[in-house]
N, C-alpha and C positions, 0 to 999 in steps of 0.2 A: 554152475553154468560156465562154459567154455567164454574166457578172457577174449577170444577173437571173434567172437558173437555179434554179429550187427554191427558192423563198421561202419562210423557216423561217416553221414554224408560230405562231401566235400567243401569245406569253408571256403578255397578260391578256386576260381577257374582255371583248367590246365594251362600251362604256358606255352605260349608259339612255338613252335621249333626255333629253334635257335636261341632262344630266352632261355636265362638262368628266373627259377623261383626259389626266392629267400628263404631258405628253412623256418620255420616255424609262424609263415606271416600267416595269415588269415582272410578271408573277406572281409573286414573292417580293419585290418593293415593295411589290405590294396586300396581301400577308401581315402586313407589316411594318405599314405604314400601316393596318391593322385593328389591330392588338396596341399601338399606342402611339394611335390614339382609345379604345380599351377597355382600357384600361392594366391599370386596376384588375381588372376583368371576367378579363385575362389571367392576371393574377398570380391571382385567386382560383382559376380552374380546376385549373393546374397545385398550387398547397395541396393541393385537393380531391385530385385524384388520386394526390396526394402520401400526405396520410389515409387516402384511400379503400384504396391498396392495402398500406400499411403494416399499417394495422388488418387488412385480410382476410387479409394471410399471416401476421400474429400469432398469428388466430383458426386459421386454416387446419391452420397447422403449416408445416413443410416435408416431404418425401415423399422426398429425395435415396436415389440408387439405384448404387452403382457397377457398372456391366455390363459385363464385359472377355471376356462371350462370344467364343467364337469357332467358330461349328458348321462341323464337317468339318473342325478341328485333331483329333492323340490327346488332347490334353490334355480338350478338351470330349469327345468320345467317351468318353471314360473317365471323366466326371464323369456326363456323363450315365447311362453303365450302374451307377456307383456308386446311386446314385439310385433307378433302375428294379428292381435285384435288391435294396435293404434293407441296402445296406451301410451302415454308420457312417463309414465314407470319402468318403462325399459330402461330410461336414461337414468344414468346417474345424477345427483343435483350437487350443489355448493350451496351451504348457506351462509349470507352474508350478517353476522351479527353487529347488533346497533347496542354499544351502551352509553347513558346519560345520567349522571345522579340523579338529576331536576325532574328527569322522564324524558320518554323520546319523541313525542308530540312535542316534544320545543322547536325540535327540527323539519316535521313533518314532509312542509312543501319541499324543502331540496332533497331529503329523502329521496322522495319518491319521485321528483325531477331525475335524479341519478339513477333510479329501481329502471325509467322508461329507456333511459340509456342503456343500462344493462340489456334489457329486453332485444334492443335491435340489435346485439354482437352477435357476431359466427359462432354458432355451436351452442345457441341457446333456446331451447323451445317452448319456455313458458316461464311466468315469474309469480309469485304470490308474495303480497306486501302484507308487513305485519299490522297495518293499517285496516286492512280488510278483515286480519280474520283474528279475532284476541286471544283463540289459542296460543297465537306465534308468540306474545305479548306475557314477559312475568308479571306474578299477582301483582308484584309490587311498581309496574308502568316503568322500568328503571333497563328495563333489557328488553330486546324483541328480536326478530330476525326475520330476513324475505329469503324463501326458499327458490332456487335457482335450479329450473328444472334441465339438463343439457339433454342433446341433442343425439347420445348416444353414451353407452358406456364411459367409464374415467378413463380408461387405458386406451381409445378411439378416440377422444378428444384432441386435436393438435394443444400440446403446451402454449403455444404461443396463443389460442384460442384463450383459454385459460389465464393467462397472464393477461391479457385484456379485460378481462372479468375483475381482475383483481386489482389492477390501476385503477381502472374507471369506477369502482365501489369504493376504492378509498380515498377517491376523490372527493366524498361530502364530510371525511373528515374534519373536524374542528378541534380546539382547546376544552369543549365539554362533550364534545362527542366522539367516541372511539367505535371505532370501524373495522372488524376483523373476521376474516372470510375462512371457512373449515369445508370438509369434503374431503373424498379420497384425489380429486382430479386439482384440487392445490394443492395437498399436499405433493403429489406427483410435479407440480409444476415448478417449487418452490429449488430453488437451486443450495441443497442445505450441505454441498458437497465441498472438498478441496484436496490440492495437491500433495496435501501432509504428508500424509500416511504412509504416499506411494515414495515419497522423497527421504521419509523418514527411514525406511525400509532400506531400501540403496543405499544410503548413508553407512547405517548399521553394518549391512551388508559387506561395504568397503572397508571398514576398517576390519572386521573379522578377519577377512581373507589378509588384510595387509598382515596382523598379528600373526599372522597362521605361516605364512612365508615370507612375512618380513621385505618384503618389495614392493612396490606401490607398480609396478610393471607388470610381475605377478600375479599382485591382485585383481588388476582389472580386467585377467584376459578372460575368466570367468566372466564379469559381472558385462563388459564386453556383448561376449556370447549371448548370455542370455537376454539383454536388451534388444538385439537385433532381432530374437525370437521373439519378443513376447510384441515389439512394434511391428513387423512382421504380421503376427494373430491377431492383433489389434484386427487391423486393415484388412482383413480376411475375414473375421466377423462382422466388421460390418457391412461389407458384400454379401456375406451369409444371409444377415440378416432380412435381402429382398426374396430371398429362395425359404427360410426357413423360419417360423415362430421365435425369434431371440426376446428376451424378455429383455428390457432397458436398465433391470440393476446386472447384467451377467458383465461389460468393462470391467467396470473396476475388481469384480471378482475374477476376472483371466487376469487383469495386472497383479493379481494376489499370487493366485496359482502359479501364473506365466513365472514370474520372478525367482518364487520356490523354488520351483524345478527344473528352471533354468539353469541356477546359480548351483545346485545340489548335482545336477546331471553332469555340469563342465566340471565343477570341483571335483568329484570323482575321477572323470578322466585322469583331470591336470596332476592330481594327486599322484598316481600311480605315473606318470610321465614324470612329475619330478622323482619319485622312488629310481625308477630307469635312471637319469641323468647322475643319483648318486652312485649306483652302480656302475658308473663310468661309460652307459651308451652315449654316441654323438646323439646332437638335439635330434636329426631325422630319424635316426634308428629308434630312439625314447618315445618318439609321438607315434609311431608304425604298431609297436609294442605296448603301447598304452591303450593303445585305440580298439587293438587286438585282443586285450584282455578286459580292462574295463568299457571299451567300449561295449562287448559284449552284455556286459552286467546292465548297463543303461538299455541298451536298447531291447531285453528284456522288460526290465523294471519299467520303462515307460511306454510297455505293449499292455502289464498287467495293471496300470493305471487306466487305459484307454480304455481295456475292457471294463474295470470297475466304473468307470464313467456311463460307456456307453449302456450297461447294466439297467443307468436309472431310466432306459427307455421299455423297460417292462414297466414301469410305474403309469406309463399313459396319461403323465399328468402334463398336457399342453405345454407353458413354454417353459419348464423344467427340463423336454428334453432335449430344447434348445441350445438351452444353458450346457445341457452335457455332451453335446454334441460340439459346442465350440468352446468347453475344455479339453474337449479329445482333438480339438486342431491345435489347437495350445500344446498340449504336450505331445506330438507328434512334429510340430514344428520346433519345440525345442531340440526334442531327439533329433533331426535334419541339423541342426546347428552344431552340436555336440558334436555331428560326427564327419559331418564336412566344415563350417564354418574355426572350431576351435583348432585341427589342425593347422589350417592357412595360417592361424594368430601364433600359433605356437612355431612356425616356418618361418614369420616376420621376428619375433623375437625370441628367436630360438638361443641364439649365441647370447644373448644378454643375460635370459634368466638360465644356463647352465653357467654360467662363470657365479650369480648371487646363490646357484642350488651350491656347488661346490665348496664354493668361501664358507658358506653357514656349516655342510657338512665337514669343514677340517675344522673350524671350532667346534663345533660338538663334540668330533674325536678328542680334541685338545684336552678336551673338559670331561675324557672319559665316560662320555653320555652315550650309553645306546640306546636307539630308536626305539619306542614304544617299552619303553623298562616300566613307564607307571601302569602301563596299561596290562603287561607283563605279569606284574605284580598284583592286580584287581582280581584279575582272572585265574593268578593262583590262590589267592583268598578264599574266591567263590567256591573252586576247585574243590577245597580242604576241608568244607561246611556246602554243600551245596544246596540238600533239604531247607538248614533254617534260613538260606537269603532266598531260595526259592519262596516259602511259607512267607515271610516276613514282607516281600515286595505284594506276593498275592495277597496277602490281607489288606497293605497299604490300599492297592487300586480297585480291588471290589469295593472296600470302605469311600471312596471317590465316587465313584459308580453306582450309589447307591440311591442318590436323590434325583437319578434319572429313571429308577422305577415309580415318580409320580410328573415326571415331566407331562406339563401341559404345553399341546400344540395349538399354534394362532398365528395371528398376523398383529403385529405393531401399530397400532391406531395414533393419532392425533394425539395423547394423553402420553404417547412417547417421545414425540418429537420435542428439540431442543425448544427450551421458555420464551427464546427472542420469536420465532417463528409466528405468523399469523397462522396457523391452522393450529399450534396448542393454544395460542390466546381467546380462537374460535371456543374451543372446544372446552376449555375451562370458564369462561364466559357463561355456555351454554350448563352446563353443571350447573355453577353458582344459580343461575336462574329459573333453569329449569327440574332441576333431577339430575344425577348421575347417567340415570339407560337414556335420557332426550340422547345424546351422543351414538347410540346404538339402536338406533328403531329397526324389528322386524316389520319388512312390509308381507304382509297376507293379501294372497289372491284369491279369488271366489269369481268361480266361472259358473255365472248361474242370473237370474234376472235382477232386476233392482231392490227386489222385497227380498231376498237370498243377502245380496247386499248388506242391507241395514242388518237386518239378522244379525249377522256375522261379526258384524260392528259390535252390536248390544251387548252380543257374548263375550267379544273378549275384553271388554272393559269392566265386565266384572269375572276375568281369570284370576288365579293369584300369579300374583308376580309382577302384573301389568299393572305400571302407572298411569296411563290413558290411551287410549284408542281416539284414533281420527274417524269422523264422518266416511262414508262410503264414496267412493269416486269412481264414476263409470267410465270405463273406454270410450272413445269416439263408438266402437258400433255398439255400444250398450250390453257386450255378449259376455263381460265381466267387471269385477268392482274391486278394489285399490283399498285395503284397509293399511293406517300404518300404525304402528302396536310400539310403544314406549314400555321397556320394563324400570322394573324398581334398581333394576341394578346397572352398576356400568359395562361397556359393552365387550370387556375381556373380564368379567365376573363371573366364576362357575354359576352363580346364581343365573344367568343371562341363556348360558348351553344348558342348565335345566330348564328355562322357561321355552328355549327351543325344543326338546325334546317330549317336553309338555303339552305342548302344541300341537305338533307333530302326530302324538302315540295317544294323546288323550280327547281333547278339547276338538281337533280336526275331524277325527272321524263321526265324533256325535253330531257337531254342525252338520256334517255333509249326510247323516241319516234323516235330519229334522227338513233338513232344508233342501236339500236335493241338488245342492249345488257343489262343485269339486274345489274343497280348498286345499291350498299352497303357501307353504310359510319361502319366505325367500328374503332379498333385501342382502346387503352385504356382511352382516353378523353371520345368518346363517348359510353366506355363501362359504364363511371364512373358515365355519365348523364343520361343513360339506367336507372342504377339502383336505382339512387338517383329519379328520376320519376317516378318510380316504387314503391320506397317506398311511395313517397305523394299520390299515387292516390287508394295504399291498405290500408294507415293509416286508415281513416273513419271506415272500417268493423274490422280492431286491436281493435279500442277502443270501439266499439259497443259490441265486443264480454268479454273486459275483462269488461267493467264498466256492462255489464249486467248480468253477470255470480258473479261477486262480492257484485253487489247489492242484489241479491237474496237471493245470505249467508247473508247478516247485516237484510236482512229482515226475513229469518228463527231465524236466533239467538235473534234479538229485539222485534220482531212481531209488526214490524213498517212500514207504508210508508214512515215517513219523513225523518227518521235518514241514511238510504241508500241514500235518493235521496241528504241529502245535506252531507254527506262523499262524494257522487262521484263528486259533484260540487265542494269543497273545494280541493277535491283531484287535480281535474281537474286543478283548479288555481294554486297550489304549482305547480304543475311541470308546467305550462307554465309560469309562473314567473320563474324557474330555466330555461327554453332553451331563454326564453328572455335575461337574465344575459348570458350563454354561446353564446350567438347571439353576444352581445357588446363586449365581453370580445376577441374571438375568431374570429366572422368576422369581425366584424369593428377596431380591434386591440386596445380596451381598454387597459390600463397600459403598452402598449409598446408591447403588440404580434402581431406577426406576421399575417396581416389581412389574410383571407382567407375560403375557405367555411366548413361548419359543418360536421363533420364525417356522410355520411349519414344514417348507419344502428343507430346511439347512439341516436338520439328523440325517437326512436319505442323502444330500450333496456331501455333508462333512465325511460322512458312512464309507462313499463312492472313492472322494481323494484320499481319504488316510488310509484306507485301504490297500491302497494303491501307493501309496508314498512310503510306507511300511512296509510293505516288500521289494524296495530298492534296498533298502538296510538290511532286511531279510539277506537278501541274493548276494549283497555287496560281501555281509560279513560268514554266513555260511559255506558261498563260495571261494573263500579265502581257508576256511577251515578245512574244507574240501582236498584243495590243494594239497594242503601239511598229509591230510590222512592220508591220500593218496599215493606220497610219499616215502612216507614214515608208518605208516598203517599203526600207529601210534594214536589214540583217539584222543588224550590227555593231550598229550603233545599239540593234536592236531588244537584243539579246541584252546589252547593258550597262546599258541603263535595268531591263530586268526584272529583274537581279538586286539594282541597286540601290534598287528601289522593293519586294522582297519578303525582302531577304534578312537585316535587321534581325528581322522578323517568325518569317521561317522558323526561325534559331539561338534565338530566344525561345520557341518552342513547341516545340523539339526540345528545349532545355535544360529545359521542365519538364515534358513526359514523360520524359527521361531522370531527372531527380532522383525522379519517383514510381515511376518503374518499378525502378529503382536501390533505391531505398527498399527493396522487398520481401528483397533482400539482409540484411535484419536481422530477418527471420523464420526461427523456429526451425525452418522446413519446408525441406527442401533443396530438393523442387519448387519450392516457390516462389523459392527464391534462385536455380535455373538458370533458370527462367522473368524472372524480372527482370532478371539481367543480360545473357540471349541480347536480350529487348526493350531495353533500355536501350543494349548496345554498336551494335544495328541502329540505332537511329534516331539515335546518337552520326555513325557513318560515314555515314547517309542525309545529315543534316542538315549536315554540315561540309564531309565530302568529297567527296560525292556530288552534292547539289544546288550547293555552291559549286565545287567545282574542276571536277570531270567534265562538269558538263551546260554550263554554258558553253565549256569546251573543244570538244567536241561539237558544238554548237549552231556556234558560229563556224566549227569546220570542216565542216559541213553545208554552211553559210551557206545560201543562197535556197531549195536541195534542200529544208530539213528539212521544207516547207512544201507538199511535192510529193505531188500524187495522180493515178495514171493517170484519164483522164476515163471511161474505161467503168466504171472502178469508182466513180466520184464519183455516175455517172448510179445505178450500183444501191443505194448506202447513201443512207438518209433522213438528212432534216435535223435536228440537233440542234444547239442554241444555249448556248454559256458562260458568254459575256460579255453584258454589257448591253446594250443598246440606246445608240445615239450620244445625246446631246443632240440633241431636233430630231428624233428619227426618229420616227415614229409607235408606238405601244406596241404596237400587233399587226403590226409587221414593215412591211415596204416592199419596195420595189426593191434595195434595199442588205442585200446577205449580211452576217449578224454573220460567220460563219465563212465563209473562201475553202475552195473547194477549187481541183481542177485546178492545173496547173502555175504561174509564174512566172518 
């Protein structure tokens, strides 16, 4: 293929007549080099919009919505005709549990003075005391509970509706009588949240970067950065939120992400800015030049995030793609920060930290240290043996990876939540006195007359599985009947999803031949299995869509086949090494948690970011190797210099997302603690094993190949440019390919 083939597009705009353009700047130099002449101008704007949208989603509110719809599951069918016919089973309920050694007839009258309270608050439409019916009542008169039927869904209920439900019931509290209230809409209401995590992280965070540049000036012009983005997204989600399904846990998970990639995007520039500054550019020429090369590599890296985000909106699973949607404003507004906001900062203390980059660099000379020697030295190790560290890492992470081939998906019930909490106290309460599955009732619909009804009752109280069945309860128009079905097991017990699919495939369909009436299992267990099988069986076409849509960018940008196909493959192992570690950790109850099944939507969310977080390292450190081949057409060469001129960088920005992402590990939300450490153990393995050991392994035994593209396919993909322009080249391209294609 002819070397003068496709001349990449122009990175800046021609210059006016009479203007000189700077050899080798770029469109993300001229970005640059606008934001540190209007320094000040820069920094005001991002305030303003800092203000601007903090103040309007103060004013605004927020709108958060949790939609775990599913149309054309039973579970929805069956919520739907609850709905439609005037049943009270549309709504979700609270039950208030009563315990008394003595018994709870000691109490009676204020009981049930308080139940009549209960009855008049907002959001309640019906109450049954356990006084009336001695089901609600253990054999042993010692426990009982009034079931609280609301007025709508858990996630339609105002919290503050909810919190009144929960003063006012434990209000009849006493010294012999304990009062504790379970349901998914107090859980939801319960504020089991705090500032740790997100302080904990920052914290972490700042001392990394201090250690890493040794300035505390230095340090923060990162964490700076990314602060103003991720406050910024904040306040831009929650505006989102009146326009779009946002789900109410997606916060603190942009403060996770936001932080990450904040911190990981600015570091990267700052990084290669101070490189420039040792090389003796003035500050403005190092931040033009940094912006210009690694800018490039971020604002890639955080297009092929956006797309693995927005990826999960083939999933169709309601406010998941919410949630991805305002990750993809998250890291879009970080990239805006990174590339305008960090200039300005670097323009305000531009002279400060080139005097501590210089000082650090003549003592390192002093002390005969060159830059990246250990890293230098990894890479010629690997070099020397590359098969057995290749073999020897891939066994390690498939062996990791391995107890995600029985990962069970679910949702976190009451029996997860923290001991101090009134919804475990409910709900363990309810066990001791009732059964384990009292906590997980299937309710069953039967759209059919009253004798259809009872039927339906009789049968499944003598299924197996099932500890008791409730009487039949008609709709207001009498046009269906309300069974609710207690299994033997608890309500995240495979024993519980066999008794659902039991139901389902067995017991369902002979009622509905005997009796002629259409039954529906539903109720929030088997909403919870809807959706959790829902997500395994659209997973396949998620990752189809994001590793092929990603691959194609690493193969525009490299003008390679190999180097896409094994970033997707090594991607691929990082994160199922991270959901095999949150498998042990989370369902088998490694280090003492509480066993239990996997948040279902977070494989597809964790899937989506590390995805996408992986290939910043990817592009960060390939396109450095790039460079050297380029070169030196040297592949050894190329593949030892790149790591040791990126890989200082790369374990520095893995270690402080790992430490923020880790951090969430000391939130009292167990989501959030499998979300933190599936992110944290992926980018642990990305950033250590995978970019240091694997991909130079790899890379070296590629050698010249990895650089290889058949020519007809070179002729049909367009030009896209990475790296910078040479020194000397003209800024709107030339003769001279940034990127090679064709063979070698």
């Amino acid at each position: 293929m002819s070397p003068t083939r496709g001349t990449p597009a122009p990175l800046a705009p021609p210059a006016p007549p009479g203007r000189r353009v700077e050899a080798g700047v770029g469109r993300f130099g001229a970005v640059a080099g606008w934001a540190q002449r209007h320094r000040w101008a820069a920094l005001l704007i991002w305030v303003a919009v800092l203000a601007a949208v903090t103040l309007g989603s103060t004013a605004a509110g927020s709108a958060y919505k949790n939609d775990f719809a599913l149309p054309g599951t039973d579970s929805q069918t069956a919520t739907d005709l609850f709905t439609k016919h005037g049943s009270d089973q549309a709504g979700d309920s609270v039950d208030i549990v009563l315990k008394d050694s003595q018994g709870i007839d000691r109490s009676k009258a204020a009981v049930e003075k308080t139940l009549a309270e209960v009855e008049q608050l907002p959001g309640v439409a019906e109450i049954r005391s356990p006084y009336v019916d001695a089901s609600a009542v253990s054999k042993d008169g010692t426990i009982g509970y009034a079931t609280v039927t609301l007025d709508g869904k858990a996630e339609e209920v105002p919290k503050e509706e909810v919190a009144k439900i929960i003063d006012t019931a434990k209000g009849v509290e006493s010294g012999d009588l304990q009062v504790e209230l379970g349901g998914e809409a107090v859980r939801g209401a319960e504020d089991k949240g705090s500032p740790t995590a997100e302080l904990a992280g920052i914290v972490a965070a700042l001392v990394i970067l201090g250690l890493l540049f040794g300035s505390l000036v230095a340090a923060a012009v990162p964490l700076i950065t990314a602060l103003f983005a991720v406050g910024s997204a904040l306040g831009l989600i929650v505006l989102a939120s009146h326009v779009l399904t946002v789900a109410d846990f997606t916060p603190p998970i942009t403060m996770l992400v936001g932080l990450g990639v904040g911190i990981d995007y600015a570091l990267l520039i700052f990084y290669r800015y101070r490189q420039e500054l040792t090389d003796g550019a003035e500050p403005s020429e190092a931040g033009r030049k940094a912006l210009d090369a690694a800018g490039r590599t971020v604002f890639f890296a955080g297009c092929t995030v956006i797309i693995a985000l927005l990826g999960l909106v083939v999933l169709g699973l309601g406010s998941l793609q919410g949630v991805a949607l305002a990750l993809a404003l998250t890291v879009l507004t970080t990239m805006a920060a990174s590339l305008i906001l960090l200039p300005a900062l670097l323009a305000v203390f531009g002279k400060r930290i080139q005097r501590h980059v210089l000082e650090h660099a003549a003592r390192t000379a002093a002390k005969g240290k060159a830059e990246g020697r250990r890293w230098r030295a990894l890479a010629s190790a690997v070099q020397r043996r590359p098969l057995p560290a290749l073999v020897a890492a891939t066994i390690a992470l498939l062996a990791l990876s391995a107890p995600a081939l029985g990962m069970r998906l679910g949702f976190a019930d009451a029996g997860n939540d923290p001991k101090a909490t009134t919804s475990r106290q409910a709900y363990d309460l309810l066990a001791e006195g009732f059964g384990p599955g009292f906590n997980g009732p299937l309710v069953i619909l039967a759209q059919g007359d009253e004798a259809a009804g009872k039927a339906v009752s009789s049968a499944l109280a003598g299924t197996e599985g099932v500890e008791a069945a409730s009487p039949a309860m008609p709709s207001e128009d009498g046009a269906l009947s309300t069974v609710i079905v207690y299994p033997e097991t608890s309500p995240q017990s495979e024993g519980t999803a066999d008794l659902v699919h039991r139901l389902r495939e067995d017991v369902a369909p002979e009622l509905e031949r005997t009796t002629g009436a259409t039954v529906l299992v539903g109720g929030a267990v088997a909403a919870s299995q809807d959706f959790s099988e829902t997500v395994s069986k659209r997973m396949p076409l998620f990752v189809a869509v994001v590793v092929g849509l990603s691959s194609l960018l690493l193969m525009l940008v490299f003008r390679s086949v190999l180097i896409p196909l094994k970033a997707a493959l090594l991607n691929l192992i990082s994160i199922t090494a991270a959901l095999g570690a949150m498998t042990l950790v989370f369902q088998h109850g490694l280090f003492g948690v509480e066993p239990g099944p996997v948040e279902a939507f977070l494989p597809v969310l964790i899937f989506a970011i590390v995805f996408g977080l992986s290939m910043d390292y990817e592009v960060f450190l390939v396109s450095r190797m790039h460079e050297e081949w380029e070169r030196t057409k040297d592949h050894s060469l190329a593949v030892r210099e790149g790591l040791a001129s990126t890989g200082k960088v790369i374990t520095a920005a893995g270690a402080i997302m790992i430490f923020v992402f880790g951090a969430f590990m000391l939130s009292a939300d167990r989501m959030l603690q499998e979300f933190g450490l599936g992110l944290a153990v992926a980018i642990l393995l990305d950033a250590l094993v995978i970019r240091c050991l694997m991909v130079p392994a790899i890379m070296q035994l590629f050698g010249k190949w990895a650089w290889w593209l058949p020519a007809w396919l070179d002729r049909l993909l367009p030009e896209v440019t990475l790296e910078a322009p040479r020194d000397g080249a003209p800024a709107g391209g030339g003769t001279d390919r940034v990127l090679t294609g064709g063979s070698h």
